[in-house]
PDB file of N, H, CA, C and O in Angstrom:
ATOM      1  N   UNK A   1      67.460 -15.070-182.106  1.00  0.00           N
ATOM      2  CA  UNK A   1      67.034 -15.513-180.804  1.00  0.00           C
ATOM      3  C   UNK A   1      68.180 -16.159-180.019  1.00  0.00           C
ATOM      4  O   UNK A   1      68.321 -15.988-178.808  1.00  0.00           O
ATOM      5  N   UNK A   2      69.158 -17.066-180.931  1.00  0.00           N
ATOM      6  H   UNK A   2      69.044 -17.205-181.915  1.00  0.00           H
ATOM      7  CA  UNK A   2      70.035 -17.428-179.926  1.00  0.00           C
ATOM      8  C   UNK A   2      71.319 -17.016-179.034  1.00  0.00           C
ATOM      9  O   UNK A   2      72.404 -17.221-179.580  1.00  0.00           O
ATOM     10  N   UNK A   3      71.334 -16.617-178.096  1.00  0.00           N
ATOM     11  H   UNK A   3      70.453 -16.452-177.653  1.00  0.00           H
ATOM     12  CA  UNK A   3      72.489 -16.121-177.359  1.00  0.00           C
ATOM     13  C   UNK A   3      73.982 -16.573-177.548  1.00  0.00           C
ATOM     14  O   UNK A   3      75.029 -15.935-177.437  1.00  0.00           O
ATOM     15  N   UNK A   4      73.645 -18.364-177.986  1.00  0.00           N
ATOM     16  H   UNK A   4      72.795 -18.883-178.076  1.00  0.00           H
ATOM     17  CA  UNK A   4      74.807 -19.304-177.259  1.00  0.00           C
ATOM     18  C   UNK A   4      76.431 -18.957-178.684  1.00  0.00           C
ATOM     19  O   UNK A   4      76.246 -18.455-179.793  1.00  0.00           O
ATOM     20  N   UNK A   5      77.530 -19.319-178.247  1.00  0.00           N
ATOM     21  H   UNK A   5      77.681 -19.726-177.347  1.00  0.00           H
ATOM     22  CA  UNK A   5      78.414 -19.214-179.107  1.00  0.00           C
ATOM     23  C   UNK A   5      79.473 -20.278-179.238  1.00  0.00           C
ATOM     24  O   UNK A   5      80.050 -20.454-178.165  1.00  0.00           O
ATOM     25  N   UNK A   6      79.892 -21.012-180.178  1.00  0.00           N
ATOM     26  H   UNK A   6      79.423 -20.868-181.050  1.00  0.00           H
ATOM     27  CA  UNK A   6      78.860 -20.504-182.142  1.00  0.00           C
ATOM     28  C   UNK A   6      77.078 -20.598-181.945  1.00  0.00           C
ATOM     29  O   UNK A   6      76.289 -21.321-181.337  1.00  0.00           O
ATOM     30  N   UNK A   7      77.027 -19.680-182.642  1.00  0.00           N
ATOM     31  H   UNK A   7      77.668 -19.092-183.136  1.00  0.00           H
ATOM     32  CA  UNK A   7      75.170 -19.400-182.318  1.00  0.00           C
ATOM     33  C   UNK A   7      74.553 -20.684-182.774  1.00  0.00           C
ATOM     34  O   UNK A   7      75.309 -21.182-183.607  1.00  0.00           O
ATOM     35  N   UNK A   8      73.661 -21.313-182.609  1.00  0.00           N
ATOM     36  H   UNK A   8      73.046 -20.908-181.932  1.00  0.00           H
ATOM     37  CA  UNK A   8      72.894 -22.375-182.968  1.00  0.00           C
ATOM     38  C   UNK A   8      72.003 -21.788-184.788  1.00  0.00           C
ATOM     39  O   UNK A   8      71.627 -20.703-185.230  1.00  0.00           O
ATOM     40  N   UNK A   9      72.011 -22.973-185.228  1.00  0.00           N
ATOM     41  H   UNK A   9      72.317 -23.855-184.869  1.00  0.00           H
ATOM     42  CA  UNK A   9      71.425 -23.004-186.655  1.00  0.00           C
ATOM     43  C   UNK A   9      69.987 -21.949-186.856  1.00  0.00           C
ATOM     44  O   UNK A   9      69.064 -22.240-186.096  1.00  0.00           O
ATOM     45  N   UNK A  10      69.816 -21.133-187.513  1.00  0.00           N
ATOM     46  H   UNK A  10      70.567 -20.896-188.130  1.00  0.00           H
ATOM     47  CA  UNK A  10      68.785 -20.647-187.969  1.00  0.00           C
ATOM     48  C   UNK A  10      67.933 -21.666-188.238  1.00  0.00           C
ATOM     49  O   UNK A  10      68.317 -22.701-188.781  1.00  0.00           O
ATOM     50  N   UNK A  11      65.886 -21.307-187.634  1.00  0.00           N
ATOM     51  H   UNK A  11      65.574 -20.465-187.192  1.00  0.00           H
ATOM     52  CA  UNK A  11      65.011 -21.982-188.029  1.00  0.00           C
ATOM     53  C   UNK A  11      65.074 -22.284-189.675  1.00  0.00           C
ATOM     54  O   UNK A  11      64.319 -23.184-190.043  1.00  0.00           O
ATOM     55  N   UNK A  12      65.655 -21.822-190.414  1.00  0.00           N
ATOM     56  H   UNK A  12      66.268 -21.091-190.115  1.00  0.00           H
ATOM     57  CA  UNK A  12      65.788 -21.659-191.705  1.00  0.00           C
ATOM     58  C   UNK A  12      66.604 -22.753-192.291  1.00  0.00           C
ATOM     59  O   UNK A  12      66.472 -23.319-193.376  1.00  0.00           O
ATOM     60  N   UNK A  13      67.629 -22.962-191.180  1.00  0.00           N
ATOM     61  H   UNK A  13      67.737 -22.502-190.299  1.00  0.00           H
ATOM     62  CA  UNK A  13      69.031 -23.598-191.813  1.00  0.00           C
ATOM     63  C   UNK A  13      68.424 -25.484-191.908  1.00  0.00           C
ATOM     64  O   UNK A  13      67.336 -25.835-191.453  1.00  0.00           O
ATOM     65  N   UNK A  14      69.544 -26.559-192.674  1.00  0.00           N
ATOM     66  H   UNK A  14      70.428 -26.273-193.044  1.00  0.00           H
ATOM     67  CA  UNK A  14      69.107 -27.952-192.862  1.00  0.00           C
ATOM     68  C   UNK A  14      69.222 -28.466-191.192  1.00  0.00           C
ATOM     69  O   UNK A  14      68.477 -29.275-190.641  1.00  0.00           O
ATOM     70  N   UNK A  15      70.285 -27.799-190.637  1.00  0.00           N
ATOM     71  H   UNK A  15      70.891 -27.141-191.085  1.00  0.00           H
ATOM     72  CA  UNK A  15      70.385 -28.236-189.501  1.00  0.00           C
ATOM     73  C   UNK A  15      69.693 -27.779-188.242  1.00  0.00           C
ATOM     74  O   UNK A  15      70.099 -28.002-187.101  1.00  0.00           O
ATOM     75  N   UNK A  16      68.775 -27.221-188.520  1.00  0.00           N
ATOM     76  H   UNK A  16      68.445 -27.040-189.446  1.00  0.00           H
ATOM     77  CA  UNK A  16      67.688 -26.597-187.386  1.00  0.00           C
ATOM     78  C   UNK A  16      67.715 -27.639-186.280  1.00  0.00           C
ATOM     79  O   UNK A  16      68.139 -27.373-185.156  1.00  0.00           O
ATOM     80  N   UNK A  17      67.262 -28.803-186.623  1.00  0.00           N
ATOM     81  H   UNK A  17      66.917 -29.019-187.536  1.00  0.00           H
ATOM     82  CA  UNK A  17      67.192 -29.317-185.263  1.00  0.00           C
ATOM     83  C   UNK A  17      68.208 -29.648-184.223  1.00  0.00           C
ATOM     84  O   UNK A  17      68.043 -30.366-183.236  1.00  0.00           O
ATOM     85  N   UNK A  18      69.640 -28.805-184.717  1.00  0.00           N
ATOM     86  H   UNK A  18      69.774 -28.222-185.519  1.00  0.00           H
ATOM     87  CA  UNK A  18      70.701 -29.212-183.902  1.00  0.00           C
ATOM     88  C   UNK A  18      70.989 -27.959-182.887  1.00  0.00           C
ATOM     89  O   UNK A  18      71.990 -27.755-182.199  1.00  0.00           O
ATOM     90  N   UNK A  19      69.907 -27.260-183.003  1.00  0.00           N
ATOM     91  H   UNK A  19      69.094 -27.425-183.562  1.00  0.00           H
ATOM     92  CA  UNK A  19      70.000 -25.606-182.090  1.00  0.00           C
ATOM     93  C   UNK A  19      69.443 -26.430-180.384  1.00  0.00           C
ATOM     94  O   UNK A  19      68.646 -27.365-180.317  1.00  0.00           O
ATOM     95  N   UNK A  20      69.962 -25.917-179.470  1.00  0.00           N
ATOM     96  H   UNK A  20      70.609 -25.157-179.525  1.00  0.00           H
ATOM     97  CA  UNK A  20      69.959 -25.876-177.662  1.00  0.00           C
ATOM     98  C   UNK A  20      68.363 -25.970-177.433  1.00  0.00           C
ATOM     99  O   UNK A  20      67.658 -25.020-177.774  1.00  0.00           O
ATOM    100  N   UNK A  21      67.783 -27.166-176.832  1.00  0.00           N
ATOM    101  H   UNK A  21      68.356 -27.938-176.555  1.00  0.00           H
ATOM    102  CA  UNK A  21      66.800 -27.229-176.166  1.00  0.00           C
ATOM    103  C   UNK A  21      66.146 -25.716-174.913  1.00  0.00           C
ATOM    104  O   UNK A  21      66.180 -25.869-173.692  1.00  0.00           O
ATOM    105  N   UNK A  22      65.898 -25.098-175.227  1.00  0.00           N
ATOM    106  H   UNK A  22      65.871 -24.974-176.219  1.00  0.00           H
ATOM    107  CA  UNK A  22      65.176 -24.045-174.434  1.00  0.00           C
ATOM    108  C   UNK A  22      63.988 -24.581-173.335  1.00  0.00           C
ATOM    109  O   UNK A  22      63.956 -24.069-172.216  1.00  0.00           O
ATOM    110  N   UNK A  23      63.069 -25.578-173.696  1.00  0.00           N
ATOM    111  H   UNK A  23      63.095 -25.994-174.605  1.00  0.00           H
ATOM    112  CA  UNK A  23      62.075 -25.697-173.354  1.00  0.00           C
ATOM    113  C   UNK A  23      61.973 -27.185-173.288  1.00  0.00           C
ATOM    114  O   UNK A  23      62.021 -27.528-174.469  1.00  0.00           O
ATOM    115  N   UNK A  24      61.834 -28.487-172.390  1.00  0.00           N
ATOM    116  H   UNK A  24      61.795 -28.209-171.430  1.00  0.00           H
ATOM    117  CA  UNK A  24      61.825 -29.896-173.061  1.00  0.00           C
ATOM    118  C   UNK A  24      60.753 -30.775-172.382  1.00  0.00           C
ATOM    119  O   UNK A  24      61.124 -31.309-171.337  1.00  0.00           O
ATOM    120  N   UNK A  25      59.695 -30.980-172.722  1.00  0.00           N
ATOM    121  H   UNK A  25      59.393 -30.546-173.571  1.00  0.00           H
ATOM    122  CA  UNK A  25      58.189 -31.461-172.056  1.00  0.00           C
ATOM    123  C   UNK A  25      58.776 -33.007-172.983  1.00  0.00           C
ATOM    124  O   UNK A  25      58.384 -32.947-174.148  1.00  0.00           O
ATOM    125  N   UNK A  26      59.449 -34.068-172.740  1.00  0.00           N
ATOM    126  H   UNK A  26      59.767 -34.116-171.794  1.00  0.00           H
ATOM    127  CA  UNK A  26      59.362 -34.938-173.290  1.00  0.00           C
ATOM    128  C   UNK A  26      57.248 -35.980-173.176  1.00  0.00           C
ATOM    129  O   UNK A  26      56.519 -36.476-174.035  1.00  0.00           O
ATOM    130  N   UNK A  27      57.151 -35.825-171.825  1.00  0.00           N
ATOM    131  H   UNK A  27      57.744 -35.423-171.127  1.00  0.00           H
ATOM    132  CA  UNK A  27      56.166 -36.588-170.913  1.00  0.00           C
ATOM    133  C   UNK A  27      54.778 -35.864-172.473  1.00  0.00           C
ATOM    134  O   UNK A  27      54.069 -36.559-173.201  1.00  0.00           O
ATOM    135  N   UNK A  28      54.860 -34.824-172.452  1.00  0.00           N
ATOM    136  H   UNK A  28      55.436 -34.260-171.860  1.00  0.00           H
ATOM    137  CA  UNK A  28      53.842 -34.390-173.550  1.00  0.00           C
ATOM    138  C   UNK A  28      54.218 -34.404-175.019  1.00  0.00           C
ATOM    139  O   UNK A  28      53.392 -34.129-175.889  1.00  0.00           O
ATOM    140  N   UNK A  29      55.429 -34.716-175.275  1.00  0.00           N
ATOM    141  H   UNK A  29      56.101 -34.939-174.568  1.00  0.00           H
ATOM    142  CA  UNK A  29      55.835 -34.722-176.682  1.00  0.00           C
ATOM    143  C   UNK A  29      56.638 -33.410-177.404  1.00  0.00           C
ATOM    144  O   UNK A  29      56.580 -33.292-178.628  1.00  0.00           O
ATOM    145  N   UNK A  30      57.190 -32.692-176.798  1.00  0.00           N
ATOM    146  H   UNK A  30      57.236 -32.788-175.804  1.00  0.00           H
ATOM    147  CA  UNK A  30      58.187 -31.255-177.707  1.00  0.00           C
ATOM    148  C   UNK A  30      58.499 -30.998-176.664  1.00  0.00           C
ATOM    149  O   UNK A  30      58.059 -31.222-175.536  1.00  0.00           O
ATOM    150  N   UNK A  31      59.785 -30.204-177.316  1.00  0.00           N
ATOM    151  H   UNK A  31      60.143 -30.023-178.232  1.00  0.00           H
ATOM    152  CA  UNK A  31      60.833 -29.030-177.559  1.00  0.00           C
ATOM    153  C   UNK A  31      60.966 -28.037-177.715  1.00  0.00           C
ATOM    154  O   UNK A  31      61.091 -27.967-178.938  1.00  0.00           O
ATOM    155  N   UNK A  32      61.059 -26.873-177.247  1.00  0.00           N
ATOM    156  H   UNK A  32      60.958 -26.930-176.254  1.00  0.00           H
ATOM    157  CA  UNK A  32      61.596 -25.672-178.177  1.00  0.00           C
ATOM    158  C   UNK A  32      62.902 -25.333-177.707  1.00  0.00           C
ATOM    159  O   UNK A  32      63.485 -25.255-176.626  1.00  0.00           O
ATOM    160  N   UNK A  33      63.141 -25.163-178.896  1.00  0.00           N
ATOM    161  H   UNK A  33      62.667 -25.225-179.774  1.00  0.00           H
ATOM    162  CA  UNK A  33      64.710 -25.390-179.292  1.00  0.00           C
ATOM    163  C   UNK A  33      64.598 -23.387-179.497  1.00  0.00           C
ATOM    164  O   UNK A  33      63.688 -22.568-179.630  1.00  0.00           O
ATOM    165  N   UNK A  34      66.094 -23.355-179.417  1.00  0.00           N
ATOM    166  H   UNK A  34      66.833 -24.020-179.309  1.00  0.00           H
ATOM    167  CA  UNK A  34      66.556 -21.388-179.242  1.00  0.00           C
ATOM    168  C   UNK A  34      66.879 -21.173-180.564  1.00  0.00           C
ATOM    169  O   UNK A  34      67.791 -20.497-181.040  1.00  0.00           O
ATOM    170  N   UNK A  35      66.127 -21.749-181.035  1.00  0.00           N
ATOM    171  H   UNK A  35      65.387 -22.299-180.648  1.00  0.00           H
ATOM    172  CA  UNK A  35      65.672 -20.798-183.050  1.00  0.00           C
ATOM    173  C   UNK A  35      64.534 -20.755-182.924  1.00  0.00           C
ATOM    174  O   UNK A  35      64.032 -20.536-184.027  1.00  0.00           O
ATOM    175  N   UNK A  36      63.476 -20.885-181.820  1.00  0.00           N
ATOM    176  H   UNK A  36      63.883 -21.062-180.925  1.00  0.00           H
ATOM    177  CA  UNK A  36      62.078 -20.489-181.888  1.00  0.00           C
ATOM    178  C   UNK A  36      61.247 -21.809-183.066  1.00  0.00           C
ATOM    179  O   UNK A  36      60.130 -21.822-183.583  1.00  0.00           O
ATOM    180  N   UNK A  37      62.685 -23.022-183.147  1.00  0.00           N
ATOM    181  H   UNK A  37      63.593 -23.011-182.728  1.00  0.00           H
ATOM    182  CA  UNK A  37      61.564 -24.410-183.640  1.00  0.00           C
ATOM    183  C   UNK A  37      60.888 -25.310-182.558  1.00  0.00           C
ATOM    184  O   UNK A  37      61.474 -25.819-181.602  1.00  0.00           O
ATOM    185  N   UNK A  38      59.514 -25.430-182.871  1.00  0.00           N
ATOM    186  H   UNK A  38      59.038 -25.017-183.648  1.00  0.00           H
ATOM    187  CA  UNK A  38      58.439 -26.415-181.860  1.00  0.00           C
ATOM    188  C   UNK A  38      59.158 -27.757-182.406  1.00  0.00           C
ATOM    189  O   UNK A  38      59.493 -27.852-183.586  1.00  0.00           O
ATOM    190  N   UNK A  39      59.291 -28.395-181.821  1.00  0.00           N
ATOM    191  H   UNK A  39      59.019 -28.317-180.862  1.00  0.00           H
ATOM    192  CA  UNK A  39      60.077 -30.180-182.305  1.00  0.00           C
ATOM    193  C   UNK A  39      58.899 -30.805-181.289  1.00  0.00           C
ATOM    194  O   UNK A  39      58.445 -30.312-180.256  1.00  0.00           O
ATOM    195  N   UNK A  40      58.503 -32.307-182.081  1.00  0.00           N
ATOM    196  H   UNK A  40      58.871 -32.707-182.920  1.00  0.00           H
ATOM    197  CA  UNK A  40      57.421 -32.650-181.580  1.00  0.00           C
ATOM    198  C   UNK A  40      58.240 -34.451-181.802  1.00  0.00           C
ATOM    199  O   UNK A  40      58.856 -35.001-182.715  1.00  0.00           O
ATOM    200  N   UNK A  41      57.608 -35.019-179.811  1.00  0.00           N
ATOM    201  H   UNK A  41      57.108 -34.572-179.069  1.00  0.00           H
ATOM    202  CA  UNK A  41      57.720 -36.572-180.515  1.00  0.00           C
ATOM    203  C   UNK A  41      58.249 -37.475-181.489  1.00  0.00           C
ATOM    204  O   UNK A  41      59.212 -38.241-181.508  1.00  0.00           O
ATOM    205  N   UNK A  42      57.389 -37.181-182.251  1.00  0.00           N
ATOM    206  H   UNK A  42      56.607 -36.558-182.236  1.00  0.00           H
ATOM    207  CA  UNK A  42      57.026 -37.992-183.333  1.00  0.00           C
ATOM    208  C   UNK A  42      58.385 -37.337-184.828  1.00  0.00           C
ATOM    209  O   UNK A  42      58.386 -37.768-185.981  1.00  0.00           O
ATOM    210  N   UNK A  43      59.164 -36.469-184.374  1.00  0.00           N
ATOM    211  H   UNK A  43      59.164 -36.119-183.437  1.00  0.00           H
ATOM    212  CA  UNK A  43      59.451 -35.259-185.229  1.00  0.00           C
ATOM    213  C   UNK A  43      59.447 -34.695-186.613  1.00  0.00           C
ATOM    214  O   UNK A  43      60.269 -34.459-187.498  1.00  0.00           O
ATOM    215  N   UNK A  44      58.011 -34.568-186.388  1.00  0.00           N
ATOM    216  H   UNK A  44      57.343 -34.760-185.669  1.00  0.00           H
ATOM    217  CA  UNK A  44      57.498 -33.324-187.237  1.00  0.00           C
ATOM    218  C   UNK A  44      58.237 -32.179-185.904  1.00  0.00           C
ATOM    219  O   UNK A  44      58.956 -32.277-184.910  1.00  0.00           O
ATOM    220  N   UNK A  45      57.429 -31.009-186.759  1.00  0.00           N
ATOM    221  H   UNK A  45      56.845 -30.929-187.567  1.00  0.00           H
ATOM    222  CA  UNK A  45      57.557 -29.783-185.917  1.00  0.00           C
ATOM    223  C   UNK A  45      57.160 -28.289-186.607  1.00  0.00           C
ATOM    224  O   UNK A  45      57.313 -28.046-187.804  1.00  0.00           O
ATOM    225  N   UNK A  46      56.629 -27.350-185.627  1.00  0.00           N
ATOM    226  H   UNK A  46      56.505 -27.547-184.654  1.00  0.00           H
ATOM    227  CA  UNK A  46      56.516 -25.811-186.731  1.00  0.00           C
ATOM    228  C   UNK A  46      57.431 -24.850-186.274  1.00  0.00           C
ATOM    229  O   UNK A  46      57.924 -24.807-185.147  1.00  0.00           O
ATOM    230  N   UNK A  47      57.690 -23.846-187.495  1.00  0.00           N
ATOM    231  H   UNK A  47      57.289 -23.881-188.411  1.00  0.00           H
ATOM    232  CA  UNK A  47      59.026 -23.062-187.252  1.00  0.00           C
ATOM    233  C   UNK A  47      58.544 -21.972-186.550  1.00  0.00           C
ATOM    234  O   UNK A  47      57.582 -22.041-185.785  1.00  0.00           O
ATOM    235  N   UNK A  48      59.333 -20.720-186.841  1.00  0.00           N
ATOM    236  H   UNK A  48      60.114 -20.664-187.463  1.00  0.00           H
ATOM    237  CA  UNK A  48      58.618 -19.788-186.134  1.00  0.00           C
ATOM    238  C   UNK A  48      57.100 -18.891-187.122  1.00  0.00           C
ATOM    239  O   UNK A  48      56.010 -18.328-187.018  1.00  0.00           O
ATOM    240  N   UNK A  49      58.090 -19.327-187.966  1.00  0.00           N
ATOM    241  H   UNK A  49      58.975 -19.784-188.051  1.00  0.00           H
ATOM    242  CA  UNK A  49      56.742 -18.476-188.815  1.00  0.00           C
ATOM    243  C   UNK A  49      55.417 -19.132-189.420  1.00  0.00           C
ATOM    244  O   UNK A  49      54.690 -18.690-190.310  1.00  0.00           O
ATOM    245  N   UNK A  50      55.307 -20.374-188.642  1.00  0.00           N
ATOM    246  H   UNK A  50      55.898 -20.733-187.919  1.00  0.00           H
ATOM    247  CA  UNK A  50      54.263 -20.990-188.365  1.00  0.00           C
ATOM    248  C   UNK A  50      54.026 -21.890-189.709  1.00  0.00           C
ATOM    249  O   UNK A  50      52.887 -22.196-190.061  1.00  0.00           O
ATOM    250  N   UNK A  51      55.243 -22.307-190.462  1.00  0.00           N
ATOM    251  H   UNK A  51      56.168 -22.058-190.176  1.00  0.00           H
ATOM    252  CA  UNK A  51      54.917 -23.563-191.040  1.00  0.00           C
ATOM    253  C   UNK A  51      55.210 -24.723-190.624  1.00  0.00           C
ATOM    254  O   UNK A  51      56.036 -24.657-189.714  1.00  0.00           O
ATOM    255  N   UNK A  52      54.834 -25.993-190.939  1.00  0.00           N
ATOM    256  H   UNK A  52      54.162 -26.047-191.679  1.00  0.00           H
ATOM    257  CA  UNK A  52      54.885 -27.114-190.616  1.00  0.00           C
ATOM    258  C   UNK A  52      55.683 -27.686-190.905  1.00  0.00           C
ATOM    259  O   UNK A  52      55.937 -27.670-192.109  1.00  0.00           O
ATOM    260  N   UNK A  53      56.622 -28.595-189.927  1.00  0.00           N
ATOM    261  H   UNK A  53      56.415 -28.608-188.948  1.00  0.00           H
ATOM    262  CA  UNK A  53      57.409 -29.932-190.487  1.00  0.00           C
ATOM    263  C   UNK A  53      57.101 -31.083-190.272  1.00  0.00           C
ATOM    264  O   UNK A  53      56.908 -31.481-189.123  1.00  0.00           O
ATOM    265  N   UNK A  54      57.008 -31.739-191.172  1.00  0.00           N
ATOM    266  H   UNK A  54      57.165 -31.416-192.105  1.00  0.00           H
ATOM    267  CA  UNK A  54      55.798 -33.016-191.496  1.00  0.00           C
ATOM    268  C   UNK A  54      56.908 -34.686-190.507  1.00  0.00           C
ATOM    269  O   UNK A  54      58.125 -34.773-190.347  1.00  0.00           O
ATOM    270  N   UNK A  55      56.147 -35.368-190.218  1.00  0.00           N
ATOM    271  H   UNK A  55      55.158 -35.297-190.348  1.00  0.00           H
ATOM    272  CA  UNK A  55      57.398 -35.918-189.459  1.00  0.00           C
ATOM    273  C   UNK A  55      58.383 -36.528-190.447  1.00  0.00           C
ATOM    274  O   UNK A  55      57.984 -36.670-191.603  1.00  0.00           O
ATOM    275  N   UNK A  56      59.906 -36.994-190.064  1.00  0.00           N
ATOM    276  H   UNK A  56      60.231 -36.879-189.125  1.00  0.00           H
ATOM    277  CA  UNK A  56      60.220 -37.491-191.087  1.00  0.00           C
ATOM    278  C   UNK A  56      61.349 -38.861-190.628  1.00  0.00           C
ATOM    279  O   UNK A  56      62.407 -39.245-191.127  1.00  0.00           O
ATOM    280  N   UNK A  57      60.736 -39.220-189.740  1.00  0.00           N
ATOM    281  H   UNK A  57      59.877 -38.909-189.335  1.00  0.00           H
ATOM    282  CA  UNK A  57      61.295 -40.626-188.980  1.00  0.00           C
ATOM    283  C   UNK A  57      61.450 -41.705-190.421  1.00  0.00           C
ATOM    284  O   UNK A  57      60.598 -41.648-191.308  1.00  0.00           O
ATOM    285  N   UNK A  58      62.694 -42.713-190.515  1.00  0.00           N
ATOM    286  H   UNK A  58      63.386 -42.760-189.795  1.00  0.00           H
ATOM    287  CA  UNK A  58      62.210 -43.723-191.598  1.00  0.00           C
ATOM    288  C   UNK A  58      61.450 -44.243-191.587  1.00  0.00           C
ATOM    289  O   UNK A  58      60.937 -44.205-190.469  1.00  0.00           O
ATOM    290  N   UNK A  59      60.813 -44.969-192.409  1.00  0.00           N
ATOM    291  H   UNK A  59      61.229 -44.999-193.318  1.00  0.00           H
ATOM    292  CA  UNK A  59      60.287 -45.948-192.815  1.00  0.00           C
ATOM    293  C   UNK A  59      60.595 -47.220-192.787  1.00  0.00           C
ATOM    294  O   UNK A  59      61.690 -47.581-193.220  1.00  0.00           O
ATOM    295  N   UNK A  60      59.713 -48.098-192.289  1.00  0.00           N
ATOM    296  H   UNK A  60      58.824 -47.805-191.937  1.00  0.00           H
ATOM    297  CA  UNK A  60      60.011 -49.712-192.089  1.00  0.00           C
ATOM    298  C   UNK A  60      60.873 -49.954-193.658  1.00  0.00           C
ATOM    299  O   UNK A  60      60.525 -49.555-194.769  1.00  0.00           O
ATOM    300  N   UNK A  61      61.522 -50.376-193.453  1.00  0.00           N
ATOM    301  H   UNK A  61      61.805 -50.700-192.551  1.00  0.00           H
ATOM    302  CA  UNK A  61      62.682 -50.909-195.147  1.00  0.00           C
ATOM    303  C   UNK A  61      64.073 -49.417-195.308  1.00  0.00           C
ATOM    304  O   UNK A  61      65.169 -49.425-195.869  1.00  0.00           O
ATOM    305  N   UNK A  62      63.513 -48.570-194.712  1.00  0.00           N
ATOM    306  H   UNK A  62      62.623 -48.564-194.256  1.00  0.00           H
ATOM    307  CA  UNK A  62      65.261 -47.352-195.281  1.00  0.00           C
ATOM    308  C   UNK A  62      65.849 -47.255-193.637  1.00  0.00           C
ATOM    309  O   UNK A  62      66.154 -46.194-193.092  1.00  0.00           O
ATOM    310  N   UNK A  63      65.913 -48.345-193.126  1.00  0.00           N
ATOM    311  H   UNK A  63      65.666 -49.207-193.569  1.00  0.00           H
ATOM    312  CA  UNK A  63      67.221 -48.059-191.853  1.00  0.00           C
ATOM    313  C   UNK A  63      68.584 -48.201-192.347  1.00  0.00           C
ATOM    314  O   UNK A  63      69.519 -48.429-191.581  1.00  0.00           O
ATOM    315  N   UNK A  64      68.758 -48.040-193.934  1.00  0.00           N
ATOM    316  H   UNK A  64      67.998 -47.854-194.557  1.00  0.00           H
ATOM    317  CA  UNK A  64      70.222 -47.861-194.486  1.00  0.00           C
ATOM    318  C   UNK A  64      70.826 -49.348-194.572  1.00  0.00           C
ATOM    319  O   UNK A  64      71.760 -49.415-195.372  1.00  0.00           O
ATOM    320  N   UNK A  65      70.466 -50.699-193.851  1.00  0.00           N
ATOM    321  H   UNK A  65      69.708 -50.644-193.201  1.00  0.00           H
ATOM    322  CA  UNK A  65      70.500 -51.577-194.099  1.00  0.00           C
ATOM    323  C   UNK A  65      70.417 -51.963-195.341  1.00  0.00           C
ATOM    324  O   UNK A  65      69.534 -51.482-196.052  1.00  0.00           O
ATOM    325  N   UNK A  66      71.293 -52.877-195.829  1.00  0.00           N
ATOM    326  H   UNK A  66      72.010 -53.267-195.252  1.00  0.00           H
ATOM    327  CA  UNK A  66      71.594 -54.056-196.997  1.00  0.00           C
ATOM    328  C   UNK A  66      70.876 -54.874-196.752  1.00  0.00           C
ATOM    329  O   UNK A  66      70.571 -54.756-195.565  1.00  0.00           O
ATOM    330  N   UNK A  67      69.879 -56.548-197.663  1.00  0.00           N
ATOM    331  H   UNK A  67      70.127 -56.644-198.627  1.00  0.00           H
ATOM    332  CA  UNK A  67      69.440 -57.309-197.352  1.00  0.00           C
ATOM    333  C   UNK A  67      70.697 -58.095-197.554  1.00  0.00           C
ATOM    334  O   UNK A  67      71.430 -57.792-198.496  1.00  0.00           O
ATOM    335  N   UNK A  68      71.070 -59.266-196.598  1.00  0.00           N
ATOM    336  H   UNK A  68      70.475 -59.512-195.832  1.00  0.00           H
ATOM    337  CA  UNK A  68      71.822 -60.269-197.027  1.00  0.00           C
ATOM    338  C   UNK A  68      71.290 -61.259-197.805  1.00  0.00           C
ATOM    339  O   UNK A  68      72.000 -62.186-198.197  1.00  0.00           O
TER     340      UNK A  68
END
């Protein structure tokens, strides 16, 4: 699907979500990005072949922070 060059990451690839905004409704929550991934808000998101990515924002305690 993607035109651009270097081509953007395959829906497939770890780095999917770093492929060119195509489509960007922030006001409603997603993206589609030019690998044909839905990116949502919250980011979860579904690929093209219609599985799900569950969201995967941290968690209160893993912002990579040390306690002093």
């Amino acid at each position: 699907m993607c035109q651009h060059e270097p081509p953007c990451p395959t829906a497939q690839a770890p780095d999917r979500e770093a492929a060119r905004p195509v489509a960007h409704y922030p006001g409603q929550g997603w993206s589609l990005l030019c690998n044909g991934v839905l990116l949502f808000g919250d980011t979860g998101g579904i690929l093209p072949d219609h599985t799900v990515i569950a969201p995967h924002r941290p968690q209160s305690g893993e912002s990579g922070r040390v306690a002093a």
